[in-house]
C-alpha positions as CSV (number, residue, x, y, z in Angstrom):
1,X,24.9,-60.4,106.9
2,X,26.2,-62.1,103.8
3,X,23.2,-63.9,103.7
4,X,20.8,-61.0,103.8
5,X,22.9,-59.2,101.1
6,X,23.0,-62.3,99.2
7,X,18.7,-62.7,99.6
8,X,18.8,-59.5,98.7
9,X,20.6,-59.6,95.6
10,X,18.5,-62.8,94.6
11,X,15.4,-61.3,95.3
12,X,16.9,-58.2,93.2
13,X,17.9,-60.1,90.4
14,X,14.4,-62.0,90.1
15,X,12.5,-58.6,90.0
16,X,14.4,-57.6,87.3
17,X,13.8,-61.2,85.6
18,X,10.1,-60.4,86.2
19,X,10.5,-57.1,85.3
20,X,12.4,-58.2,82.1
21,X,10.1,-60.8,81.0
22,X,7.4,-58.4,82.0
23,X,8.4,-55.8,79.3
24,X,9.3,-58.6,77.1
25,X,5.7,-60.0,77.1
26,X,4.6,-56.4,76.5
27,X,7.0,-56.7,73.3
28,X,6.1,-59.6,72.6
29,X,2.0,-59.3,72.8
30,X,2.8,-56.1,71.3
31,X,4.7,-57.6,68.4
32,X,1.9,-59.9,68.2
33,X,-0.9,-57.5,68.0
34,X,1.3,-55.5,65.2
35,X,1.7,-59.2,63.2
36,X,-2.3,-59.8,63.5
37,X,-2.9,-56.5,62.4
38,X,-0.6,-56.4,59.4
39,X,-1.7,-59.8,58.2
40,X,-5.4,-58.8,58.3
41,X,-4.5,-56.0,56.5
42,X,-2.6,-58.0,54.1
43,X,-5.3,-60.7,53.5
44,X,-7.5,-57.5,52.9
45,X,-5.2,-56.4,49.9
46,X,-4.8,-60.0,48.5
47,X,-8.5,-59.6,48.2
48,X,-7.9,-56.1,46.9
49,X,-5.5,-57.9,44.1
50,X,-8.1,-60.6,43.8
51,X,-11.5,-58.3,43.0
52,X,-8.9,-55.8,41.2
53,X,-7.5,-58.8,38.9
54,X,-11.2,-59.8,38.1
55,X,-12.6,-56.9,37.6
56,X,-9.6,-56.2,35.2
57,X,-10.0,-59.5,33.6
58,X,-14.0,-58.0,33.1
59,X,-12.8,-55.1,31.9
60,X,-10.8,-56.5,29.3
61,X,-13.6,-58.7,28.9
62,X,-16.0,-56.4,27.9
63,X,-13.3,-54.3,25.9
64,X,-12.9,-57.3,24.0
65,X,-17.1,-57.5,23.4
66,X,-17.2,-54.2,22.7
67,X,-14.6,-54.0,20.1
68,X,-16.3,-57.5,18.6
69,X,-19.6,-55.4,18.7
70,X,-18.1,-52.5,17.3
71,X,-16.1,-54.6,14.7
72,X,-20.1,-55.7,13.8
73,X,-21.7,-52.2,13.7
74,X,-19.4,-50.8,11.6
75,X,-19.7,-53.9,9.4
76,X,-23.0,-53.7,9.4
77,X,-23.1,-49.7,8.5
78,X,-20.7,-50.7,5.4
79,X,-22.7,-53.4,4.4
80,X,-26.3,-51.6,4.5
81,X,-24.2,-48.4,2.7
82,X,-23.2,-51.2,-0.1
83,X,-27.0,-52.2,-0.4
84,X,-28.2,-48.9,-0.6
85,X,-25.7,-48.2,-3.3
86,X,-26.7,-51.1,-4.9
87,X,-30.5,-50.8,-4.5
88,X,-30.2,-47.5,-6.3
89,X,-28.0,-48.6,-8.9
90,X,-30.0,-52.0,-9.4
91,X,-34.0,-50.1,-9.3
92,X,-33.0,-47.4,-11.7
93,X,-33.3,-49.9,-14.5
94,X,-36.2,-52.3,-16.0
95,X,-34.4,-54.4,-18.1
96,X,-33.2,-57.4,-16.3
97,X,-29.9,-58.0,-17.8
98,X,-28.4,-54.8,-17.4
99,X,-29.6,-54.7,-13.6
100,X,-27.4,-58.1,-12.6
101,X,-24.2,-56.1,-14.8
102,X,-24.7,-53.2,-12.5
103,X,-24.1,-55.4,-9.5
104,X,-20.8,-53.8,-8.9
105,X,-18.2,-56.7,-7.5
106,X,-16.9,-53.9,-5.2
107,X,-19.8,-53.4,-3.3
108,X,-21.1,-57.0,-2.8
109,X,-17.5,-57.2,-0.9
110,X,-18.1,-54.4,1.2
111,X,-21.2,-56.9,2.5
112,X,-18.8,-59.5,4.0
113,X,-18.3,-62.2,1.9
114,X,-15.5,-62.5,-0.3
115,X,-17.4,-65.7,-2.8
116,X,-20.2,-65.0,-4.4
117,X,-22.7,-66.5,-7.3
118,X,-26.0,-65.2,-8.0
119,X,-28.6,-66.9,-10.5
120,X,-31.7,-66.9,-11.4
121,X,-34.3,-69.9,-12.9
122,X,-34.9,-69.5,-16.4
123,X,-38.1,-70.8,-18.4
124,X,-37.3,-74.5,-18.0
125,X,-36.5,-74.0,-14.3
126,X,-32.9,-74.4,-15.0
127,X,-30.1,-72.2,-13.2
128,X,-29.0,-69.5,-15.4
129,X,-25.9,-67.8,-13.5
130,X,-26.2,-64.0,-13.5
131,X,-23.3,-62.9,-11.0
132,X,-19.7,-64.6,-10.2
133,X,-17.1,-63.5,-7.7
134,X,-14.7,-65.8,-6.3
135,X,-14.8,-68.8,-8.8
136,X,-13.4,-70.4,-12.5
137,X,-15.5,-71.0,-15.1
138,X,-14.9,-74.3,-14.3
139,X,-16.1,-73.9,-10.3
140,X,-19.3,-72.1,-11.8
141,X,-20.3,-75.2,-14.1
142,X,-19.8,-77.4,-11.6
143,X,-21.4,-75.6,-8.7
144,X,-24.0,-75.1,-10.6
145,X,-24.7,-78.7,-11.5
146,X,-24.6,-79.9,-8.0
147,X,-27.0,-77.3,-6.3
148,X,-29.4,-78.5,-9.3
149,X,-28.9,-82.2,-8.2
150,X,-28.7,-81.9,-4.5
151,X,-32.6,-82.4,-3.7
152,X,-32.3,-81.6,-0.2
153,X,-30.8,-77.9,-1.2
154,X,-33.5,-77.3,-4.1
155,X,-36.1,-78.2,-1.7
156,X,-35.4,-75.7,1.2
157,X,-34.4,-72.8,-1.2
158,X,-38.0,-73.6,-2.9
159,X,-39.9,-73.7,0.5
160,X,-38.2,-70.1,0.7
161,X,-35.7,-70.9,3.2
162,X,-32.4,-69.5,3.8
163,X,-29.1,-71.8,4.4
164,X,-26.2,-70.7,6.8
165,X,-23.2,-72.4,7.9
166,X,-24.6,-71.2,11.9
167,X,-27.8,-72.8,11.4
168,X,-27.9,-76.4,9.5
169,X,-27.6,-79.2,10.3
170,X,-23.8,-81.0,9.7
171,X,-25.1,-83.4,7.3
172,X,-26.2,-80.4,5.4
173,X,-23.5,-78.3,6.3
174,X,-20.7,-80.9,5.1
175,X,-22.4,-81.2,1.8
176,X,-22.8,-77.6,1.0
177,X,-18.8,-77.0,2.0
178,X,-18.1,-79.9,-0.2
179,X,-19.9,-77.9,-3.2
180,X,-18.8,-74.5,-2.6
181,X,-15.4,-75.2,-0.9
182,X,-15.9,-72.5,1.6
183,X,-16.4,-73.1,5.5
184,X,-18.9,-70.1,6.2
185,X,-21.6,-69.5,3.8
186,X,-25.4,-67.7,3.9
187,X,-27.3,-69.5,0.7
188,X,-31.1,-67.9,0.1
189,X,-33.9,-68.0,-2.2
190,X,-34.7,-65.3,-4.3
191,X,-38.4,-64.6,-4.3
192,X,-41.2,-63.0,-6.5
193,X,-44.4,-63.1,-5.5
194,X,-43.7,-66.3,-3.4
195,X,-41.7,-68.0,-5.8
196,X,-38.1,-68.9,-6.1
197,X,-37.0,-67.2,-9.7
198,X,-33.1,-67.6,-8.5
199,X,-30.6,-67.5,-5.8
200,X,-27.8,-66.4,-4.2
201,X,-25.1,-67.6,-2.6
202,X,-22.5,-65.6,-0.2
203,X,-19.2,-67.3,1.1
204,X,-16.1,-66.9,3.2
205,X,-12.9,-69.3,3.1
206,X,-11.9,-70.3,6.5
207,X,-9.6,-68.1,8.3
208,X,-12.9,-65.8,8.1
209,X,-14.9,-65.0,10.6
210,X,-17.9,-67.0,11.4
211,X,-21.4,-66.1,9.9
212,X,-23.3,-63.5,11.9
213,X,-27.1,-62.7,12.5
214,X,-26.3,-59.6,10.7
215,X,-24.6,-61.0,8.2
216,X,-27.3,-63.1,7.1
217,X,-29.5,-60.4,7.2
218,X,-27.9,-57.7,4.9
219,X,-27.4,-60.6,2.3
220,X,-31.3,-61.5,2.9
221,X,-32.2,-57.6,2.5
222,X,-29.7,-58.0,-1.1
223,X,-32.2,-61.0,-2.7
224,X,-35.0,-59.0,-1.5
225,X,-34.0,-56.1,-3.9
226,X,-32.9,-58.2,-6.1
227,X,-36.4,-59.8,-6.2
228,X,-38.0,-56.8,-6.9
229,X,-35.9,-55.8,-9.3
230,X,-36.2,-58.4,-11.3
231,X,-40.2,-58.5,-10.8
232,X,-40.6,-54.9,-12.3
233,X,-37.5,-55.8,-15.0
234,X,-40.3,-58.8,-15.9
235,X,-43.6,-57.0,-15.5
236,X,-42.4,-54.0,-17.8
237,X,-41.4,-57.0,-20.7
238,X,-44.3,-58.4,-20.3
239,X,-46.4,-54.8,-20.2
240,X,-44.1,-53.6,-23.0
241,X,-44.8,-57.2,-25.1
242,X,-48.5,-56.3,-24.4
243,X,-48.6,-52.9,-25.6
244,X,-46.6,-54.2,-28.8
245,X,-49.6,-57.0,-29.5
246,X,-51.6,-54.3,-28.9
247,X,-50.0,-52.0,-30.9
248,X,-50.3,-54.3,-33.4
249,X,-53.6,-55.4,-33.0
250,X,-54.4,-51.6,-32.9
251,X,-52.7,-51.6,-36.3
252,X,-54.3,-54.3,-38.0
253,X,-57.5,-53.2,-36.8
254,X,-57.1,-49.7,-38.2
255,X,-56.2,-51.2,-41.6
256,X,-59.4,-53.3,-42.0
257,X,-61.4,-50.4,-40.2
258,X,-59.8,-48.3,-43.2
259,X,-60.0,-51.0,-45.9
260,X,-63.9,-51.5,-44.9
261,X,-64.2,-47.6,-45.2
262,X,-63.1,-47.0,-48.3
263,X,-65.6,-50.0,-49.1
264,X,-68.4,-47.8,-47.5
265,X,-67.0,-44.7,-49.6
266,X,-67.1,-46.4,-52.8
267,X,-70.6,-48.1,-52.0
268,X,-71.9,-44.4,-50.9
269,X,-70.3,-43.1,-54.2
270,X,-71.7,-45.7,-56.0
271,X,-74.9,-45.3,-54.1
272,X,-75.0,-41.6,-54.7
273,X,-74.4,-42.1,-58.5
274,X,-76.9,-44.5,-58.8
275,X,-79.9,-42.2,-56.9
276,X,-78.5,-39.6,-59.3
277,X,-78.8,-41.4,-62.4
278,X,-82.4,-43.4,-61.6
279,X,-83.7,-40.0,-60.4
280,X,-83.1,-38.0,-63.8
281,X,-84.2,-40.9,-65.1
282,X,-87.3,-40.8,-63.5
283,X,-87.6,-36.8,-64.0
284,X,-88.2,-37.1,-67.9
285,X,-91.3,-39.5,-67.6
286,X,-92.6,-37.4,-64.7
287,X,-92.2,-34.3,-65.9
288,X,-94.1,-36.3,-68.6
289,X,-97.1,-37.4,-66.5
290,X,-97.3,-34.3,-64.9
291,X,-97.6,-32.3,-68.0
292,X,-100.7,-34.8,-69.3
293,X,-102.9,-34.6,-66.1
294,X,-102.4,-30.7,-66.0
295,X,-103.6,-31.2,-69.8
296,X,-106.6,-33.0,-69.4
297,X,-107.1,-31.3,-65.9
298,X,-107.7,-28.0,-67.7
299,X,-110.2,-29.5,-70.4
300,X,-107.8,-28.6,-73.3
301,X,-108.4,-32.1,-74.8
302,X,-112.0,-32.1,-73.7
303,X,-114.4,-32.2,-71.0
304,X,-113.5,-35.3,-69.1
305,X,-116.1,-36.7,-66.1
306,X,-116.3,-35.6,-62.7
307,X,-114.8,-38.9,-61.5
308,X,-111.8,-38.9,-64.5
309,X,-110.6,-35.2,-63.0
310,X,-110.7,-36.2,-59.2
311,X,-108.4,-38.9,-60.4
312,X,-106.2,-37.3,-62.3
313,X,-105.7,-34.1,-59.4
314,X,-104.8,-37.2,-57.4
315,X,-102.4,-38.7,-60.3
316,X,-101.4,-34.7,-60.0
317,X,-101.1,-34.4,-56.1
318,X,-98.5,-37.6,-56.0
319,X,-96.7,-36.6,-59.1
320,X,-96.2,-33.5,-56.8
321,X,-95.0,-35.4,-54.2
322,X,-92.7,-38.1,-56.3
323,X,-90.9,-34.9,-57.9
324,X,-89.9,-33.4,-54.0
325,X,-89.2,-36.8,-53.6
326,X,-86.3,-37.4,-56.5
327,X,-85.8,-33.6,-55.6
328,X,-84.4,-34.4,-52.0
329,X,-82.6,-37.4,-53.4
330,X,-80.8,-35.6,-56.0
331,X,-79.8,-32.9,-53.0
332,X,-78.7,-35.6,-50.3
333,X,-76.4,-37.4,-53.0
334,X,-74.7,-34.0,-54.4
335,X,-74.3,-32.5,-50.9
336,X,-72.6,-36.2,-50.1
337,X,-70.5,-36.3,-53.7
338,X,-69.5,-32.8,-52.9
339,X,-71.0,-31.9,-56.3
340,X,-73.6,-29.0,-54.2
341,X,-71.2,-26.7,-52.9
342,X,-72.6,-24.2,-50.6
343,X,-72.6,-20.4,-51.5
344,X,-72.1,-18.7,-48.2
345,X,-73.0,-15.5,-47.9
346,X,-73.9,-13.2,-45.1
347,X,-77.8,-13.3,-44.2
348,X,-79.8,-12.5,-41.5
349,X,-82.0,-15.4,-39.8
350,X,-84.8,-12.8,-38.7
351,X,-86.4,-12.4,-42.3
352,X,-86.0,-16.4,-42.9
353,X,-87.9,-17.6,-40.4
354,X,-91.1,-14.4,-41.1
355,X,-91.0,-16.0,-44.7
356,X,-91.4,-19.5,-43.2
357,X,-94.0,-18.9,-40.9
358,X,-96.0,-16.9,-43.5
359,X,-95.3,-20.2,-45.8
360,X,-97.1,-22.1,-43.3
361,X,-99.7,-20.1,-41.9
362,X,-102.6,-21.7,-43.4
363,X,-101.5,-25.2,-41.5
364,X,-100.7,-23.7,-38.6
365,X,-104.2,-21.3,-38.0
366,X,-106.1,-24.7,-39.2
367,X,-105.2,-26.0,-35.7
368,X,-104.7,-23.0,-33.7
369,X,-101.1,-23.4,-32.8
370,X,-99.2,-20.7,-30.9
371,X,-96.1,-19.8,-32.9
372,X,-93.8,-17.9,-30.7
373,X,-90.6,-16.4,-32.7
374,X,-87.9,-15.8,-30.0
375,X,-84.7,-14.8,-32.3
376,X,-83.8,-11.5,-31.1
377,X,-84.0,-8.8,-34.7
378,X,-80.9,-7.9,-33.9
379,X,-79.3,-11.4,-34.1
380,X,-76.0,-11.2,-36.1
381,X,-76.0,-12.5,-40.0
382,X,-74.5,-16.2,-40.4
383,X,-72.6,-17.1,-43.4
384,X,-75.3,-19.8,-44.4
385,X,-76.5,-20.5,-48.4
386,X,-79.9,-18.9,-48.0
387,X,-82.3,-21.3,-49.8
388,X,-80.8,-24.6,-48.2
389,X,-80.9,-23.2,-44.3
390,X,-84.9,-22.3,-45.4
391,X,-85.3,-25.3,-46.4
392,X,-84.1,-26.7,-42.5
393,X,-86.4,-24.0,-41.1
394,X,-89.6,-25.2,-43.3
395,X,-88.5,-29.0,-42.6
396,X,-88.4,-28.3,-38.7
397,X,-91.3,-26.3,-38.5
398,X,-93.7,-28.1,-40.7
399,X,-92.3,-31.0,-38.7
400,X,-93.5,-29.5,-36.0
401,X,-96.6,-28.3,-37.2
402,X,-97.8,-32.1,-38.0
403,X,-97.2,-33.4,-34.5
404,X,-98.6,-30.5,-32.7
405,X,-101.6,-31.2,-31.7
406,X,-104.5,-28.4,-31.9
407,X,-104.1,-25.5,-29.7
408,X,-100.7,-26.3,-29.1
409,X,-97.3,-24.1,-29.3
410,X,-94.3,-24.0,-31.6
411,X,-91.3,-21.7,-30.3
412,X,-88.2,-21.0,-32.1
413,X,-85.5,-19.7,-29.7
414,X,-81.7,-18.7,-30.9
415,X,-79.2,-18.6,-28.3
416,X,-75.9,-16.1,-29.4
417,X,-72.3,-17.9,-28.1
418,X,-69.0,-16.5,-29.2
419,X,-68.3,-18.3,-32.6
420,X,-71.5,-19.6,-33.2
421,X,-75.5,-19.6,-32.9
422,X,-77.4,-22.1,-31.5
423,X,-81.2,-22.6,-32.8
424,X,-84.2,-24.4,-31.2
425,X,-87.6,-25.1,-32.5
426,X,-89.6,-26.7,-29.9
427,X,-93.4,-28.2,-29.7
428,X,-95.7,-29.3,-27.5
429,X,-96.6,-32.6,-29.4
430,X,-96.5,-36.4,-29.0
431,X,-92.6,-36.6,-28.1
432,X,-90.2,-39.5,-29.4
433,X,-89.0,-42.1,-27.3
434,X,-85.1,-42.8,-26.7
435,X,-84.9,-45.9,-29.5
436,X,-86.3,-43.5,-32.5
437,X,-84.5,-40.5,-31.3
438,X,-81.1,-42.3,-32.2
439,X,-81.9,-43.3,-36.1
440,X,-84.2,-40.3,-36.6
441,X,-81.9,-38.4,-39.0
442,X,-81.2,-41.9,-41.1
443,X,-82.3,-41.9,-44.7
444,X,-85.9,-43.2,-45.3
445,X,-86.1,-43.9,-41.5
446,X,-90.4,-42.7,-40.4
447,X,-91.3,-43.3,-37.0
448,X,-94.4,-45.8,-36.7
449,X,-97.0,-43.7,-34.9
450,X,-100.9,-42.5,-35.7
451,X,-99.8,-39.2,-37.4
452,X,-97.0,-40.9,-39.3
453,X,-100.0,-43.6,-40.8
454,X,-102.4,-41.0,-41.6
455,X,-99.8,-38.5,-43.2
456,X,-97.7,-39.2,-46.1
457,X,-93.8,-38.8,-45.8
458,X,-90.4,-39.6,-47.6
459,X,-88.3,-40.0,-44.6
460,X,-85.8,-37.6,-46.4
461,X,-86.3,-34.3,-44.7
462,X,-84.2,-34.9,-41.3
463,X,-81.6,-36.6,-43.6
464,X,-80.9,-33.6,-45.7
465,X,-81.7,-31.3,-42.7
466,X,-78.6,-32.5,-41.3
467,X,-76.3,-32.6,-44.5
468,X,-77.1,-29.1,-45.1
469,X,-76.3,-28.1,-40.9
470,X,-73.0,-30.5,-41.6
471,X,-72.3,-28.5,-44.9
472,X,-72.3,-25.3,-42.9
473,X,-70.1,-26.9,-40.5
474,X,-72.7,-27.0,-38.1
475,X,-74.4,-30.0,-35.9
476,X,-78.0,-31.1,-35.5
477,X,-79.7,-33.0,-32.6
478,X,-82.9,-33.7,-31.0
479,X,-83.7,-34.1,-27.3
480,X,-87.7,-35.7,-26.6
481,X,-89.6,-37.7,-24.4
482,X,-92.8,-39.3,-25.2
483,X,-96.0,-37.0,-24.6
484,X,-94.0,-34.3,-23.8
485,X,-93.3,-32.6,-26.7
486,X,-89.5,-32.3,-28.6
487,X,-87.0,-29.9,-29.3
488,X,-84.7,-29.5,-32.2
489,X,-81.3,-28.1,-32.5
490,X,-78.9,-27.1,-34.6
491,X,-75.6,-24.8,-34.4
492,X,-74.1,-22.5,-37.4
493,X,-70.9,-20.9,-37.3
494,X,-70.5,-17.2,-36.7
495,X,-67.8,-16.7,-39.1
496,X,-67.2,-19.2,-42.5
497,X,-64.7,-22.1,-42.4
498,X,-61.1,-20.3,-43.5
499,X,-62.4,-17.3,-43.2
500,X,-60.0,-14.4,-42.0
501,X,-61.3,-11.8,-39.5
C-alpha cells in the first residue's frame, strides 16, 4: 500500500513537473513571442530615427540653401536697385567727367564689392583712372602700371573678355591677386562700339564671400552703362565740336558772302551812276540828231531827194528807238539807286488796261488776235504809281502781241486774294523753254528765236517790268512751254507798305 501511495505521489509529482514546465514553456514562448515583437518594433523605430535624422539633416540642408539663395536674391535686388540708381544718375548727363563724379561710392558698395577702380583709355591708349574706392594713391599708381604691363591681362580685356577669380586660370588668378591684393575679384572691359575705351575692376578681401554668377553679372550690366554713357558723353563733344566748326565756318562764310555784297552794291552803284551819267550824255547829241533829221525831213532847209529822206526817217526811226533805249536805262538805274520813288496812289486797273489795248490796237487787228479782258470792272483800286504799272501792262501785252502768231488770243485775267491781286496776261504763241524762262527778266538778256531776229529789241523791258512790280512790293514770274504759248504774272498789294487801315 505504501508503494501504491508512494507511485502515486511520484506519478503526482511528475504531472505537476509537466504541468509546471508546461505553463512555463507557455511563458516562456510567450515571453519569446513578446521579445520578437518588441525588437521588430524597435528596429522599426531605429529606422524611424534613421529616415527622421536624414530627412532632418535635408531639412537643414535645404534651410541652409535657401537662406544662401535668399542671402543672393536679396543681394542681387540691392545690387540691380544700386545700378538703376546709378544708370539714372550717370545718363542724365553728356559731359563725361561729370558722369564718373556722379558714380556715387555708396552705391557701387551696395553691388558687392568693397575695392573698386574704374578707368578709361585716353588718346594715347594709356589708362586714365576715373573712379577709386578701396586704394592709396600709391596702390592706384602702381595698379595702374602693372595692368598696363601685364600682356596677358591687356589682351583678354581687349578681346572683350571678362576676368573672375571663379573662372581663370591660377596662373592668372595668382598674378591678378598679386596686383590688386584682393582674393575675389570680377575685372571687365568696358566697350563702345566693340572697343575697349576703359575698365573696371571690382574686389573683395578674403574673409568675403566668393564671386557669384550674379555678381559678375550686375558688375557687367555697370560697364555696360558705363559704356554708353560715355559713348553719348563723346558723340555730343564731338557733335558739339562740329556744330562749333560749323558755326564758324557758317560765320566766316557769312562775312565774305557780306564782304562780296557790298562789292556787288558798290559795283551796282557804280554801275547805275555810270548808265546815268553816259545816258545824259548821250541825250544832248541825240536830242541833237533828232532835231536835224526832223529838219531836213520837213524840207525847211530845202528839198532833199527821195533817197536822202528815206534815209534820214530811218536815221529818225532809230534815234526813236536809242532815246526809249537811254529812257529805260535811266529808269532801271534810279528805281535801283532809289532815286525814282514811287507815288502811290489809289487807281483802278479797269481803265489802265482799256487805254493799253486802245494803244495797241492797230498791232493787234493787223494780225487778228483775240484780246479777251477778264478783270472784273469792279476790281478794287491798288495803290500803284499810274504811269509805271502802264508801262508793265504795255510791256506785257505788246510782248504778247509780237509772239502771237495771227489769229491768235491774248487774255488778261486778275484773280482778287485778301491782301493782294494777282494778274495774268496769257498768249497763245511760240512758248519759252525751261533754260530762257530762268534769265528772262536779266538786263539785255533776248531770247534767240525767228521773231527775236526779225524784230528789233533792247532787252530792257522785262528788267524794268520787274523793278517797277518789286517797287510796289509786288513779284513777277512767268510759266511757258515751247509751242504752247506763256503766261505772265505779277502780284500787287491791296493796301501800301506801312499803310494803316
Amino acid at each position: 500500500m505504501d508503494n501504491s501511495i508512494s507511485e502515486s505521489i511520484y506519478q503526482f509529482i511528475i504531472l505537476i513537473l509537466l504541468l509546471g514546465s508546461g505553463v512555463v514553456a507557455y511563458y516562456l514562448y510567450t515571453a519569446y513571442q513578446h521579445i520578437t515583437i518588441l525588437k521588430n518594433a524597435l528596429n522599426k523605430l531605429g529606422e524611424s530615427f534613421s529616415e527622421l535624422d536624414e530627412q532632418a539633416k535635408l531639412i537643414v540642408k535645404t534651410d541652409l540653401e535657401l537662406n544662401k539663395a535668399q542671402e543672393e536674391l536679396d543681394k542681387r535686388l540691392t545690387g540691380l536697385d544700386a545700378l538703376q540708381k546709378t544708370s539714372r544718375l550717370i545718363s542724365t548727363t553728356l559731359d563725361e567727367d561729370e558722369a564718373f563724379q556722379r558714380l556715387n561710392h555708396s552705391l557701387l558698395t551696395e553691388l558687392g564689392f568693397e575695392k573698386y577702380l574704374i578707368y578709361t583709355l585716353d588718346e594715347k591708349k594709356d589708362l586714365r583712372l576715373r573712379v577709386c574706392l578701396g586704394y592709396s594713391k600709391d596702390e592706384q599708381t602702381i595698379i595702374g602700371e602693372r595692368i598696363s604691363n601685364n600682356a596677358q591681362i591687356s589682351k583678354l580685356l581687349k578681346d572683350g573678355n571678362m576676368i573672375s577669380s571663379n573662372k581663370s586660370t591660377p596662373e592668372l588668378k595668382n598674378q591678378i591677386l598679386e596686383i590688386l591684393n584682393v582674393r575675389h575679384f570680377v575685372m571687365t572691359p568696358i566697350l563702345t562700339q566693340d572697343t575697349m575705351t576703359g575698365l573696371i575692376f571690382a574686389g573683395n578681401p578674403g574673409d568675403a564671400f566668393a564671386v557669384t554668377e550674379g555678381d559678375t553679372e550686375l558688375i557687367s550690366i555697370l560697364a555696360d552703362q558705363i559704356g554708353q554713357a560715355v559713348e553719348n558723353a563723346r558723340l555730343f563733344e564731338q557733335a558739339y565740336h562740329s556744330q562749333q566748326a560749323l558755326e564758324a565756318k557758317v560765320q566766316e562764310r557769312t562775312k565774305q558772302l557780306s564782304s562780296a555784297l557790298a562789292d556787288v552794291q558798290a559795283i551796282s552803284r557804280n554801275k547805275s551812276e555810270f548808265i546815268s551819267a553816259v545816258s545824259h550824255e548821250l541825250r544832248t547829241p541825240l536830242t541833237s540828231i533828232k532835231g536835224y533829221a526832223a529838219l531836213l525831213i520837213a524840207g525847211t532847209i530845202g528839198e532833199i531827194p527821195a533817197k536822202v529822206k528815206e534815209r534820214l526817217e530811218k536815221i529818225n526811226k532809230h534815234s526813236d528807238n536809242l532815246v526809249q533805249l537811254i529812257n529805260d536805262l535811266l529808269d532801271i538805274s534810279r528805281i535801283e539807286s532809289g532815286k525814282t520813288e514811287m507815288k502811290l496812289t489809289p487807281h483802278a486797273i479797269p481803265p489802265i488796261i482799256a487805254n493799253v489795248q486802245d494803244l495797241l490796237t492797230p498791232q493787234i487787228k493787223e494780225k487778228h488776235i483775240i484780246f479777251v479782258n477778264n478783270v472784273p470792272q469792279n476790281c478794287p483800286p491798288i495803290p500803284t504809281d499810274l504811269s509805271q504799272i502802264e508801262r508793265v501792262f504795255i510791256n506785257l501785252i505788246s510782248n504778247a502781241v509780237k509772239f502771237t502768231p495771227n489769229d491768235g488770243t491774248i487774255t488778261v485775267n486778275a484773280v482778287i486774294e485778301i491782301e493782294k491781286i494777282t494778274f495774268s496776261i496769257s498768249d497763245t504763241g511760240i512758248g519759252i523753254n525751261e533754260e530762257n524762262t530762268r534769265q528772262l527778266f536779266n538786263e539785255f538778256y533776248r531770247i534767240e528765236n525767228e521773231i527775236n531776229q526779225n524784230v528789233k529789241g533792247t532787252g530792257l523791258g522785262l528788267a524794268l517790268c520787274k523793278k517797277i512790280i518789286e517797287a510796289h512790293n509786288g513779284k513777277i514770274w512767268v510759266e511757258s512751254e515751247p509751242l504752247k504759248g506763256s503766261t505772265f504774272y505779277f502780284t500787287l498789294p491791296l493796301i501800301a507798305k506801312g499803310q494803316v487801315d
